[in-house]
C-alpha positions in Angstrom: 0.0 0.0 0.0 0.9 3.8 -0.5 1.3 4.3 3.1 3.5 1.8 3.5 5.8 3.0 1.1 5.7 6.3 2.4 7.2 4.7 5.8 10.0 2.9 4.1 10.9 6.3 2.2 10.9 8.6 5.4 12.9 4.9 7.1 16.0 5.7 9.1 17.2 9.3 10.5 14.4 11.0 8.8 11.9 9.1 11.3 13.7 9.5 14.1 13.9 13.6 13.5 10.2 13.3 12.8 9.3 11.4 16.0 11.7 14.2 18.2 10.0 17.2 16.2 6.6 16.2 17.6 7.2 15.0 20.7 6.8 18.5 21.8 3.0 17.8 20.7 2.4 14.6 22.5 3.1 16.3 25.6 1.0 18.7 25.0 -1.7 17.0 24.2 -1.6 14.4 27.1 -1.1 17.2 29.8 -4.6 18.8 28.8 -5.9 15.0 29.1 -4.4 14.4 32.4 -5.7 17.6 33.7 -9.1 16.0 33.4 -8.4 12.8 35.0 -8.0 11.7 38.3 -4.4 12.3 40.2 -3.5 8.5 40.4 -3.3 8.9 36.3 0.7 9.3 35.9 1.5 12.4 33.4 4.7 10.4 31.8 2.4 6.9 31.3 -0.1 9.0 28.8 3.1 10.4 27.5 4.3 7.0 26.7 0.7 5.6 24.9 1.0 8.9 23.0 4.2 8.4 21.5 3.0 5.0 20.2 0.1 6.5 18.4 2.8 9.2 17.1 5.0 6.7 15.5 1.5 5.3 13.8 0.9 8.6 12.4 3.9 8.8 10.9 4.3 5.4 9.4 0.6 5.5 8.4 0.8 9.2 7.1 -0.6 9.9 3.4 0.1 13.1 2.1 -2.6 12.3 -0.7 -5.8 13.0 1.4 -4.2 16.9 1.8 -4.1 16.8 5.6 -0.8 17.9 7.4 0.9 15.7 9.4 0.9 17.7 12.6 -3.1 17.4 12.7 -3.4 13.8 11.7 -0.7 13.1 14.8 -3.2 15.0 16.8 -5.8 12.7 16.1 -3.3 9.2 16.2 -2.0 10.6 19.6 -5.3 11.6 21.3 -6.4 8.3 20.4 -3.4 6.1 21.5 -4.3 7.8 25.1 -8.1 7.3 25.3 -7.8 4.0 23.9 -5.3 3.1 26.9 -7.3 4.8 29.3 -10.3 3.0 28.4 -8.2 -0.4 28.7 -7.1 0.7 32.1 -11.1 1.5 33.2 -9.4 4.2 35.6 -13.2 4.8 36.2 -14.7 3.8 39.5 -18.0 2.2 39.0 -19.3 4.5 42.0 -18.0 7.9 39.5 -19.9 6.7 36.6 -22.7 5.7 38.6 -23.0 9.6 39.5 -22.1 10.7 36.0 -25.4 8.6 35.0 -27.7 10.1 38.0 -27.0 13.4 36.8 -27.8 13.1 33.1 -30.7 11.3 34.3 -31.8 14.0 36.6 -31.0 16.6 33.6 -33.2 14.9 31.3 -36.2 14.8 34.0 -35.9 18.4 34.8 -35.6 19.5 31.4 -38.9 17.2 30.7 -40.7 18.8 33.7 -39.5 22.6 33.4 -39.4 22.7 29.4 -36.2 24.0 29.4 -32.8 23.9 30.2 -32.3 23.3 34.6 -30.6 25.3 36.6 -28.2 23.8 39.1 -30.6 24.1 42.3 -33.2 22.7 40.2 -30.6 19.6 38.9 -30.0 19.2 42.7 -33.3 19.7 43.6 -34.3 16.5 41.4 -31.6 14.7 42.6 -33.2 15.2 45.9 -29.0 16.3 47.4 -28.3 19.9 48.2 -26.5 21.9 45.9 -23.0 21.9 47.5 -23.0 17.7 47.5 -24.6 18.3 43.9 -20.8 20.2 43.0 -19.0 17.6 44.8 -20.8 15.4 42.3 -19.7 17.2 39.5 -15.8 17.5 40.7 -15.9 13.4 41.3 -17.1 12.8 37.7 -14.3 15.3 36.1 -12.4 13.2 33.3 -15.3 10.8 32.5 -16.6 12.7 29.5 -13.1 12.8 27.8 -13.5 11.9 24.1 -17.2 12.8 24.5 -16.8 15.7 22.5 -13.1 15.9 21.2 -14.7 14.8 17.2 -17.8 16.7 17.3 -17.1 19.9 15.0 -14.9 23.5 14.0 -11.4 23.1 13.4 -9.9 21.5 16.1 -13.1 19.0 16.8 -13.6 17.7 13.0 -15.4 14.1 12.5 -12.9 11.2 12.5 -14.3 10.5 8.8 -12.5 14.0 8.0 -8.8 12.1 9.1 -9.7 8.6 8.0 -9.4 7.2 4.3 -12.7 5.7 4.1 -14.4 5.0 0.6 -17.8 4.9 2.4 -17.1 8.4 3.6 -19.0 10.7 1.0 -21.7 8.2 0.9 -25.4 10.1 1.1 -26.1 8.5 4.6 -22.7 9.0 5.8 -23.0 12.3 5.1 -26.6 12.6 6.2 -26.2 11.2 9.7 -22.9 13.4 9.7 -24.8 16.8 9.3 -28.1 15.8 11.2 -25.3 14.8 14.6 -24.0 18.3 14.3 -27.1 19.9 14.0 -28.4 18.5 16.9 -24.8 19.1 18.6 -25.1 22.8 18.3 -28.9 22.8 19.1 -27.9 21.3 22.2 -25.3 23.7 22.8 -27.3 26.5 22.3 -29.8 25.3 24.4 -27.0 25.1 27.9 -26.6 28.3 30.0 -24.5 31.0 28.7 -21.8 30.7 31.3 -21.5 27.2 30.2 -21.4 27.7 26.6 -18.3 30.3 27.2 -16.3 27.4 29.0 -16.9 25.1 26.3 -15.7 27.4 23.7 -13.0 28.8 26.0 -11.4 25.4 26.2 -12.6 23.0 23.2 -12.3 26.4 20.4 -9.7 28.5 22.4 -7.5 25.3 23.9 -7.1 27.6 27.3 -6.8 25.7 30.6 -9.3 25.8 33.1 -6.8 28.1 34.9 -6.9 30.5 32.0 -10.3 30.5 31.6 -10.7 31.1 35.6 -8.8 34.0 35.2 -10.7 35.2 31.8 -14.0 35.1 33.6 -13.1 35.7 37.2 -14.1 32.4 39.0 -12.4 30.1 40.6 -10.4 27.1 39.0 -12.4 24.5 40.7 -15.7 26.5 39.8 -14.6 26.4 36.6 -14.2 22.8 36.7 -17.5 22.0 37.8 -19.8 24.4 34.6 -17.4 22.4 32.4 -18.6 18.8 33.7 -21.9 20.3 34.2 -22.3 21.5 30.6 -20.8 18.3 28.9 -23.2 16.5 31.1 -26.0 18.3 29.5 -24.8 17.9 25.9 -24.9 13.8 26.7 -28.4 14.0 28.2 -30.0 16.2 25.7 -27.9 14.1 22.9 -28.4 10.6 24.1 -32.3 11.5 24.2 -32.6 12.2 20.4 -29.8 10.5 18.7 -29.9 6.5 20.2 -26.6 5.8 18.3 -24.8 8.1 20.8 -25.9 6.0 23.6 -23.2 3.8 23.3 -20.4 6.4 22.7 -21.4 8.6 25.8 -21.7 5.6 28.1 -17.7 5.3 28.0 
């Protein structure tokens, strides 16, 4: 195959300088993973998974499809980490558990009120008083990673957009494509402003949550907690009208 002849070509020194240049980029991208995860997660062993799914990208890279080699890393890294992350299930039953509750209680709010739930009234349903409710919240940080990282703009393009795939422009493809991000940005629409700014701020923008604590003048931690809060919505509100998201979200 092409790509495999593009890896014999590069071969030798030339994939070795390539694997230093971006290593710079693996790190990057696994420290704005680990800062969603839970502190027993070790910085260096994301490092390590990302580096594998570096050398992937470049023995697997195929100039052809017009995609730079720097973005398609991206994607190869990113997934080298969640894919080892799922195979560790760092996840405590208990965490997920709570993750579920609260889309559940999002979704029967939203059913009862019409619209979109404040936090009292997501506590409120949940029948725990609002300070547990943002314990809740800081527990479940680092279960929605990958939730959202494909799901639109520039930096969050469909996997299909990466992929060679020679289903890829077929009309359903594309259909089920456009229909997933309409919904996506209904939903989005749809969250509380404050929230909506945090998503943008650190999916669009790539700040921290430090920087964007300091952009909007809360705390860290408080920022933290609309960031988990808001994804959680996006899941409830998505997992209610498109059933093939079910399974993705669940992870």
């Amino acid at each position: 195959m092409y790509s495999d002849l593009v890896a014999e070509v590069i071969g030798g020194d030339e994939r070795e300088r390539l694997i230093l240049e971006h290593l710079p980029q693996v790190r990057l991208i696994a420290r704005r993973i680990r800062e969603r995860l839970p502190e027993n997660i070790s910085l260096e062993d994301l490092v390590s998974t990302g580096v594998i799914g570096l050398i992937s990208a470049i023995d697997k890279f195929d100039p052809r499809h017009n995609v730079k080699l720097k973005t398609y890393a991206e994607y190869k890294i990113r997934g080298a980490i969640l894919d080892g992350l799922r195979g560790l299930d760092w996840a405590p039953r208990q965490k997920r558990r709570k993750a579920k509750q609260i889309e559940a209680a999002i979704a029967m709010a939203e059913q009862r009120l019409k619209r979109s739930p404040a936090e009292d009234e997501i506590a409120a349903q949940l029948e725990i008083p609002i300070e547990e409710y943002h314990r809740w919240l800081v527990e479940t940080r680092g279960l929605n990673i990958a939730s959202l990282e494909y799901t639109g703009g520039e930096h969050g393009r469909d996997l299909l957009h990466y992929l060679p795939d020679s289903g890829r422009n077929l009309p359903s493809t594309l259909l089920e494509k456009s229909e997933l991000e309409r919904l996506l940005a209904e939903s989005i629409d749809g969250i509380p402003e404050m929230e909506r700014k945090v998503l943008s701020l650190y999916y669009h923008e790539e700040l921290t949550l430090h920087e964007i604590a300091l952009d909007v003048h809360l705390h860290e931690s408080r920022i933290s907690q609309l960031k988990s809060q808001a994804i959680l919505r996006l899941r409830s509100h998505l997992a209610a009208r498109w059933p093939a998201v079910r399974g993705l979200m669940t992870t």
